[in-house]
N, C-alpha and C positions, 0 to 999 in steps of 0.2 A: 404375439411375436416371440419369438424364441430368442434366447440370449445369444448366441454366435450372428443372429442376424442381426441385431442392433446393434453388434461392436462392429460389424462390417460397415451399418451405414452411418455411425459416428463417429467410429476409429479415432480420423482426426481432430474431435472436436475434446479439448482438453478436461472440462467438467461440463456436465449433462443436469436439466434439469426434466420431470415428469412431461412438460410442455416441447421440453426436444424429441423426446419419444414419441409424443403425439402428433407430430411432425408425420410422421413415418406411419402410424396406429395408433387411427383416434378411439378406438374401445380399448387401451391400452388397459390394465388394472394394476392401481397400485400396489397391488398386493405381490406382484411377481416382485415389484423392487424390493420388498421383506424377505420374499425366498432366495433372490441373489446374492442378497447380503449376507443370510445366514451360510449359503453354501459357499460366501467366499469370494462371490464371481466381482464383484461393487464394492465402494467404500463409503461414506456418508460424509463429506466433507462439513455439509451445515446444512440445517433443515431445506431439503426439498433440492439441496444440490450432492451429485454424486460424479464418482471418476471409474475406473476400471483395476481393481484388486493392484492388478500386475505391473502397475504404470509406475514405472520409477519417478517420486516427486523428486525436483530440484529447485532452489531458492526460489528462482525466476517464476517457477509455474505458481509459488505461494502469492507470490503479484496479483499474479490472474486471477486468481481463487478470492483475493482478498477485494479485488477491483467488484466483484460477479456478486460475489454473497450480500454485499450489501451496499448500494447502489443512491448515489451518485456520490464514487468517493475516488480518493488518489492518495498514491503509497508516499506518503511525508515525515517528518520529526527523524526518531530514532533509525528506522529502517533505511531513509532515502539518504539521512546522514553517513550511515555505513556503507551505503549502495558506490556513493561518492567515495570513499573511501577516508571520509572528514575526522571520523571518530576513531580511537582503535579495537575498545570492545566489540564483540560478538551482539548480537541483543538479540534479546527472547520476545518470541513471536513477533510477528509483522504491525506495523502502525500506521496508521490512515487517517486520515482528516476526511469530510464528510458533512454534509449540509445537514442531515437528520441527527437525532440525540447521539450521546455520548453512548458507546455500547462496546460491548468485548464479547465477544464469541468463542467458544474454545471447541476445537476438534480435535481430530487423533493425528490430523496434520500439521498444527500449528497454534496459536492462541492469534487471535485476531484481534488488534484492539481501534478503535474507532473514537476521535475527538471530534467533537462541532464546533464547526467554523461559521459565525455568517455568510450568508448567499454572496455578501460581495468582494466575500476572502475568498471564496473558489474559483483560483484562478491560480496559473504560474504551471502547469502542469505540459508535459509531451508524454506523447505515444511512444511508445516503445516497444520492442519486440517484432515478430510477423505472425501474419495467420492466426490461430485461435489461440496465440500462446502472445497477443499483443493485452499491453498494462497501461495505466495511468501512472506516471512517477514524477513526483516536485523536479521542478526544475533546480539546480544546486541552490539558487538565489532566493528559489519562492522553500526550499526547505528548511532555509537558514532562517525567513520571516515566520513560519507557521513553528518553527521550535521555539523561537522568542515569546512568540504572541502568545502560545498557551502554558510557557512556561516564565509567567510575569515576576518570579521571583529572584529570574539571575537577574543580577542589577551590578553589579561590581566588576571588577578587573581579578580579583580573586576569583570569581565563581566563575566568568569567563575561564580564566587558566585551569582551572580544575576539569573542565571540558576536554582536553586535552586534542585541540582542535592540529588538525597535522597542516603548518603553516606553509607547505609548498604545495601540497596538493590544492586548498583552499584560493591561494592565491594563482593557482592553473588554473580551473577551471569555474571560478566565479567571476563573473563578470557585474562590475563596482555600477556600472550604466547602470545596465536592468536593476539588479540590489534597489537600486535608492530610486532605481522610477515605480518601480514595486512598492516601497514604502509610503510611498506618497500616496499614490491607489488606495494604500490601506487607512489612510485619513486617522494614523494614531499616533498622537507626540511625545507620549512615552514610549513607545514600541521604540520609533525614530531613533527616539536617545540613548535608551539603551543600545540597539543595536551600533549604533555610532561609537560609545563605549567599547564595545565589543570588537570593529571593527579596528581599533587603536589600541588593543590588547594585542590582537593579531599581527598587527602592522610592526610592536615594536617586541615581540615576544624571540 
């Protein structure tokens, strides 16, 4: 298969793996996807997954990219907190929670980093996006529990305010129901506490 014919027949499909080509041509050889890369044509996002040179990334497609590379995960913590608009730093590279080991990935795209959750923390997440440019992202409520949960060391009203949590946005768009039926799901009474803490930072900040 020649390279203008496989951008024709997966144009829209946002990152491509050897197995989507073989969609199309099953004696496909991996060896051409080494010649397009050297001539430019590809880019190598994370092993065995690629994009097309010329494709402008934008935030949103690093979701995508980060949901695909390493599976079964959803965009939470730093990333989902900024998505919200909770935090006001920038943050470097994208974060994930994920039922498999802890891991970080790094491309020319982005650095990818990756926390484990137990099986029966993976949960609080929507779809988002359309078409081949749809993501997994924390819901505001489940982002605010998995930032807590893996970071068991805020515990104060201090280190809450040091967060510098934007108390109208936070208070738009989280919803206090879900928050504490979520917590409960999570069957952890220090989590609870603190986060309750946390929520009466907010409340009187």
């Amino acid at each position: 298969m020649r390279f203008l014919e496989l951008k024709e027949k997966i144009q829209d499909q946002l990152i491509f793996t050897t197995n989507d080509i073989k969609k199309f041509d099953s004696s496909f050889s991996l060896q051409r996807l080494t010649e397009w890369q050297k001539r430019g044509y590809i880019k190598k996002i994370a092993k065995g997954y690629y994009i097309f040179s010329d494709y402008i990334i934008r935030e949103e497609d690093l979701f995508v990219f980060a949901n695909r590379i390493y599976q079964p995960s959803y965009i939470s913590l730093e990333s989902a907190l900024r998505y919200y608009n909770f935090i006001p730093e920038g943050v470097f590279g994208i974060t994930s929670v994920s039922t498999r080991k802890t891991n970080k990935i790094m491309s020319s795209a982005a650095e990818f980093s990756y926390r484990a959750v137990k099986p029966t923390l993976f949960f609080g997440y929507q779809v988002l996006g359309s078409g081949f440019k749809k993501f997994k992202m924390a819901t505001p409520e489940k982002a605010v529990i998995d930032y807590f949960y893996l970071n068991a060391n805020l515990k104060t009203e201090n280190d809450f305010k040091s967060l510098r949590i934007n108390k109208d946005l936070f208070q738009e768009k989280v919803n206090l129901s879900s928050l504490k039926e979520m917590l409960e799901n999570t069957d952890n009474k220090s989590l609870e506490k603190r986060v309750s803490v946390f929520l009466k930072t907010i409340k009187n900040a």
